[in-house]
C-alpha positions in Angstrom: 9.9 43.7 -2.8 12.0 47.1 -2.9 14.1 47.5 -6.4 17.5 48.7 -4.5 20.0 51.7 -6.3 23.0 52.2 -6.2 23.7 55.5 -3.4 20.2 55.1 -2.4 19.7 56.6 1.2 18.0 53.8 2.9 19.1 50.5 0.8 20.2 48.8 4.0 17.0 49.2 5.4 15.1 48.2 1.9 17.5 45.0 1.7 16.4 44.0 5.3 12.9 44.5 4.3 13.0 42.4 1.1 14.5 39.3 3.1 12.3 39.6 6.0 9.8 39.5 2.7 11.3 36.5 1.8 11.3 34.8 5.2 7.7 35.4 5.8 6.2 33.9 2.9 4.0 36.3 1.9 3.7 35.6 -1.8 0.1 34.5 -2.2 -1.3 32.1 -4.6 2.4 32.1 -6.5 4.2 28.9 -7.5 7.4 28.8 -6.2 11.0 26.9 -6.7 13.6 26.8 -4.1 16.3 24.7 -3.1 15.6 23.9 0.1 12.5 24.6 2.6 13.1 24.3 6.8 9.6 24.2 8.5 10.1 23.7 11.7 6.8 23.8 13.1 3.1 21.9 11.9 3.4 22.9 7.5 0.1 21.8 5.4 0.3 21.3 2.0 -2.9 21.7 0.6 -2.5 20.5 -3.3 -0.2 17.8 -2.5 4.3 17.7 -1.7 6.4 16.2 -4.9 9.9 15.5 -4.1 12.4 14.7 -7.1 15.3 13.8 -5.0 13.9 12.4 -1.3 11.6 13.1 1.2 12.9 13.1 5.2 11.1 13.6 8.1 12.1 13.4 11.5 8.5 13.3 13.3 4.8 13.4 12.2 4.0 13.7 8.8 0.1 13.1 7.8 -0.2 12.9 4.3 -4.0 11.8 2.3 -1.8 10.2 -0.7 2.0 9.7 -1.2 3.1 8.7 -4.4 7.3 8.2 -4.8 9.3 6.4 -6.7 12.7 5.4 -6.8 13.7 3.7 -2.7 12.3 4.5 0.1 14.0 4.6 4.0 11.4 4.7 6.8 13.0 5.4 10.2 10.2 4.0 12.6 6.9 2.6 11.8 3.7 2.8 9.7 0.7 3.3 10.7 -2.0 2.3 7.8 -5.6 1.3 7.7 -5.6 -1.9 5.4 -8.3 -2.9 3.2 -10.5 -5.7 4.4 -12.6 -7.6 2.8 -15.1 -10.5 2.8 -14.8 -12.2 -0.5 -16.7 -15.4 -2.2 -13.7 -17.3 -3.5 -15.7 -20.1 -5.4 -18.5 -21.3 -2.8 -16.1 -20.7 0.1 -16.4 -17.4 2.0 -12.9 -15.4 3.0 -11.3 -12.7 4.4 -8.7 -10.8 2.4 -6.7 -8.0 3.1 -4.3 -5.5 2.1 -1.5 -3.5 3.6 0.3 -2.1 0.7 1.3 -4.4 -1.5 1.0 -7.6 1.3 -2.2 -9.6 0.9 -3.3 -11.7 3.7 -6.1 -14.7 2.8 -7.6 -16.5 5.0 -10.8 -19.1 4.5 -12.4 -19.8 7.6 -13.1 -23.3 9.2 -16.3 -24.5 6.8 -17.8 -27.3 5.3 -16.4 -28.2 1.5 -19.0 -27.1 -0.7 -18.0 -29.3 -3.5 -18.0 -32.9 -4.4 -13.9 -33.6 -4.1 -10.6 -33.0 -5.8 -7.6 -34.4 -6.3 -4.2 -33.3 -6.6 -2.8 -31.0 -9.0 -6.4 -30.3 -10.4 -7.6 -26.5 -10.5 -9.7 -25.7 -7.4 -13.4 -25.7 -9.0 -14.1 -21.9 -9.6 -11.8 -20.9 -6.6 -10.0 -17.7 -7.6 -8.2 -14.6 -6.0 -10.1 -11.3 -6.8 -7.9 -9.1 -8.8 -6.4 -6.3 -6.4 -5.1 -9.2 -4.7 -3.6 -12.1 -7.1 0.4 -13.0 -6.1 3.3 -11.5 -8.5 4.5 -15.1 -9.0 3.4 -18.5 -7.6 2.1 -18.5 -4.1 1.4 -21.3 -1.3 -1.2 -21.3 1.0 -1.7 -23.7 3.8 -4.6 -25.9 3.7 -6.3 -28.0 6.8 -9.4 -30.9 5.4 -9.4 -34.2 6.8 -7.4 -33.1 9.6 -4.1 -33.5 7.8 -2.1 -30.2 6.8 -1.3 -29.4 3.3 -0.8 -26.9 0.5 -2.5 -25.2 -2.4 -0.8 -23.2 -5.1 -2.2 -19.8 -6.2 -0.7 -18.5 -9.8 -0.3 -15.0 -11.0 -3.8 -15.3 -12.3 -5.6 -15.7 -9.3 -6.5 -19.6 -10.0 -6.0 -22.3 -7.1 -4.7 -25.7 -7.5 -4.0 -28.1 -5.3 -0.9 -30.0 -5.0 0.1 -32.7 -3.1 -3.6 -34.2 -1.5 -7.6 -35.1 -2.3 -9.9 -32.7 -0.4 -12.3 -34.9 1.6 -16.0 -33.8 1.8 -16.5 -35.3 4.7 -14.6 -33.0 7.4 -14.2 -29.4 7.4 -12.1 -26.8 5.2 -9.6 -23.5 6.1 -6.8 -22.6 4.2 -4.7 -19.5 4.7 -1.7 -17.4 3.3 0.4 -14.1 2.7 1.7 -12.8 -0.4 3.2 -9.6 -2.3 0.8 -8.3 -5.3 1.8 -5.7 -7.8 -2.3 -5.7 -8.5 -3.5 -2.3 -8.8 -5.9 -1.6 -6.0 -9.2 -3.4 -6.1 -12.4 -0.6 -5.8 
């Protein structure tokens, strides 16, 4: 950057000099502040973007971690790789997953691993890993003795069952969707 005098000889010439300065971004390791940036090609950010007042793009933004806060407008879809798991939920073996903060269960067809229940009793030592436990009560849908019917998972992870006995005799699935606000599971 040019200082500029007053009189000088060539101070248009140095004031076209210190914006073209300016619209090159030639400033090196230097932490800047400005009101308003237009890339209008591929930009990286290699340390990371923070945005105090929103965050708009209108194509492809690729980003290794996002963290916002306050509401959030998406225009179009997301594309996300969830985590998937296999879990032991008691003696029963189960897929979990999570897309944000959506968790999908589901326990394959199997054979009940436990004596019995009965209703409104808690489900043995069947619990929901934390990363993936409901915010509030949550149903899931449960299929034994080839009648349809519900368990309940609280906040806490634990299962009951609600409204039937689980037969021993015929096979076992149960599935369900919920919102967490777990933190994520390692």
């Amino acid at each position: 950057m040019q200082q500029i005098f007053k009189g000088m000889d060539n101070g248009a010439s140095a004031i076209n000099q210190n914006f073209n300065e300016l619209s090159t971004g030639s400033f090196g390791d230097v932490d800047q502040t400005v009101k308003s940036i237009t890339a209008k090609n591929w930009s990286t950010f290699q340390s990371g973007l923070e945005s105090f007042s929103g965050f708009k793009s209108h194509g492809w933004a690729n980003f290794d971690y996002v963290a916002t806060s306050g509401d959030q407008l998406i225009d179009g879809k997301i594309i996300s790789k969830p985590q998937t798991k296999i879990v032991k939920i008691g003696q029963l073996t189960a897929t979990i997953s999570r897309f944000g903060s959506v968790v999908f269960v589901s326990i394959d067809t199997q054979s009940w691993p436990y004596s019995g229940a009965t209703a409104w009793t808690v489900a043995y030592d069947m619990v929901i890993p934390a990363g993936y436990r409901p915010v509030g009560t949550a149903s899931m849908t449960m299929i034994n003795n080839f009648k349809m019917s519900s368990l309940k998972v609280n906040s806490n992870g634990a299962i009951f069952f609600t409204d039937t006995d689980v037969s021993s005799s015929t096979n076992f699935e149960a599935y369900g969707t919920w919102i967490t606000n777990d933190d994520w599971a390692n």
